[in-house]
C-alpha positions in Angstrom: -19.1 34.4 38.0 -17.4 32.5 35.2 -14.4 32.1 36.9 -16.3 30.7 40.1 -17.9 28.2 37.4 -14.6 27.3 35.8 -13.2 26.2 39.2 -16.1 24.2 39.7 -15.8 22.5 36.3 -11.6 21.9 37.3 -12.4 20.3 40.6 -14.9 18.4 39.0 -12.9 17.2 36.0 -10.2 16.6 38.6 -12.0 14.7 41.4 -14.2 12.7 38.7 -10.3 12.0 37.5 -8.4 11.2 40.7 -11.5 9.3 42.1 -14.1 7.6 39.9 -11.7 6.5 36.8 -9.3 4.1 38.7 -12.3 2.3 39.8 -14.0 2.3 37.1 -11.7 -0.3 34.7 -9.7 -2.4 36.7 -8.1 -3.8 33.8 -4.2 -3.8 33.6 -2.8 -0.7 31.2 -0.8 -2.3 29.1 -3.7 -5.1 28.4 -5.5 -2.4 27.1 -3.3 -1.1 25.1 -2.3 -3.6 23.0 -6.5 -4.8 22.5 -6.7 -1.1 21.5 -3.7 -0.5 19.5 -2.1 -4.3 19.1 -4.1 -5.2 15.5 -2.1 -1.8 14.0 1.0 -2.9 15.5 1.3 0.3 17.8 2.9 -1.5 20.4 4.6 -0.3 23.4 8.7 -0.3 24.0 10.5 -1.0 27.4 11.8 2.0 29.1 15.5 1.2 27.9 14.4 1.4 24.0 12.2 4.8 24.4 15.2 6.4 25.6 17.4 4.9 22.9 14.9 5.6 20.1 15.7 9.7 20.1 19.7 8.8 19.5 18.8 7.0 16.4 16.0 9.1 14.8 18.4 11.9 12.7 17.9 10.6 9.3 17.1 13.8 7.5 16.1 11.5 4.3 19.1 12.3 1.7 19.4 9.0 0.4 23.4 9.4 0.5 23.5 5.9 2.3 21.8 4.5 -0.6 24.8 5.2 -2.6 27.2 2.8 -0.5 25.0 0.4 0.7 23.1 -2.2 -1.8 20.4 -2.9 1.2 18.6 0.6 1.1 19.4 1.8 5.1 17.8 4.9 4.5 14.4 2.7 4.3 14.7 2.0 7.6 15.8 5.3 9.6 12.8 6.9 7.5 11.1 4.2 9.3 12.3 5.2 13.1 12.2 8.8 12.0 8.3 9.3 12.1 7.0 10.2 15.5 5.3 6.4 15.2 7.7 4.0 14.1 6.3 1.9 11.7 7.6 -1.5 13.2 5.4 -3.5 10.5 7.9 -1.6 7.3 10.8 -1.8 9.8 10.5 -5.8 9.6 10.2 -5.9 5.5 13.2 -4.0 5.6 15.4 -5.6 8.3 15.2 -8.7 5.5 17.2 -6.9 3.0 20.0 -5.5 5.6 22.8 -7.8 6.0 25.4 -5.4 7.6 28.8 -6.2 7.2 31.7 -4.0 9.0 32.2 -1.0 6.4 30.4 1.4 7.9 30.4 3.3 4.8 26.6 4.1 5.2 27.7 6.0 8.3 30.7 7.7 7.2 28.6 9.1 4.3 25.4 10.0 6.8 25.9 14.0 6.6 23.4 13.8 10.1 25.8 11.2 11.8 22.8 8.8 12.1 24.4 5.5 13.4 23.1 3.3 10.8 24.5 -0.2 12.3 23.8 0.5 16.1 19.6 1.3 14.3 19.3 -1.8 12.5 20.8 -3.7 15.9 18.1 -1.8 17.8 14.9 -2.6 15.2 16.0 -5.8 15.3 15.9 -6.5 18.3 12.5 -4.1 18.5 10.5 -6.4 16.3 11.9 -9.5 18.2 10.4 -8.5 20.9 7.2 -6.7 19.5 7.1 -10.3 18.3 7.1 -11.4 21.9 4.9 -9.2 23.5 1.6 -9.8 20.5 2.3 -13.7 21.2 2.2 -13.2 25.2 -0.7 -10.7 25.3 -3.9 -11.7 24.1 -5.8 -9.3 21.3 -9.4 -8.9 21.7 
């Protein structure tokens, strides 16, 4: 008997999914994200960056770059490391990075985090998280 009632509850679940929600908001997803999630700046990234973001988040948090570099890079790959990235500390710290062409941060890196190709890709990240809260309006 409970297994008779269980399928009823899936089909129902999945019918009530399949059918009633797409015609239930008929708002665009993304609009809804960013009223939703917009004001704490979890914003979402372009296919192209969500595949790049795994290749840059190996920072295992030693602090070794520290020692080479005056700008603190290890700020921000602790900053793309979190399962979030938090874009709004990303920015304070893409201030402080001017990166020249030593790449002594990344020699030292014992994970072989590319330190230089990361700040290129928050930068450009914020740029257009930048873009995307001016286009899209919140609330």
């Amino acid at each position: 008997m409970s297994r008779i009632l269980s399928l009823l509850n899936l089909a129902y679940r999945f019918n009530r999914h399949m059918v009633v929600k797409p015609l239930a908001d008929s708002t665009p997803g993304k609009v809804r994200f960013m009223e939703q999630y917009g004001p704490e700046r979890l914003l979402p990234l372009d296919p192209q960056s969500r595949a790049q973001l795994p290749h840059l988040q190996g920072c295992i948090a030693c602090g070794l770059c520290d020692t080479v570099c005056p700008g603190l890079p290890s700020d921000l790959a602790s900053c793309l490391t979190r399962s979030l990235p938090d874009y709004g500390l990303i920015e304070h710290h893409l201030d402080l990075l001017e990166c020249g062409d030593c790449h002594a941060c990344e020699q030292i890196c014992p994970a072989g985090v590319p330190l230089r190709e990361m700040l290129l890709f928050a930068r450009a990240v914020v740029q257009a998280l930048h873009d995307q809260m001016d286009a899209v309006p919140i609330g």
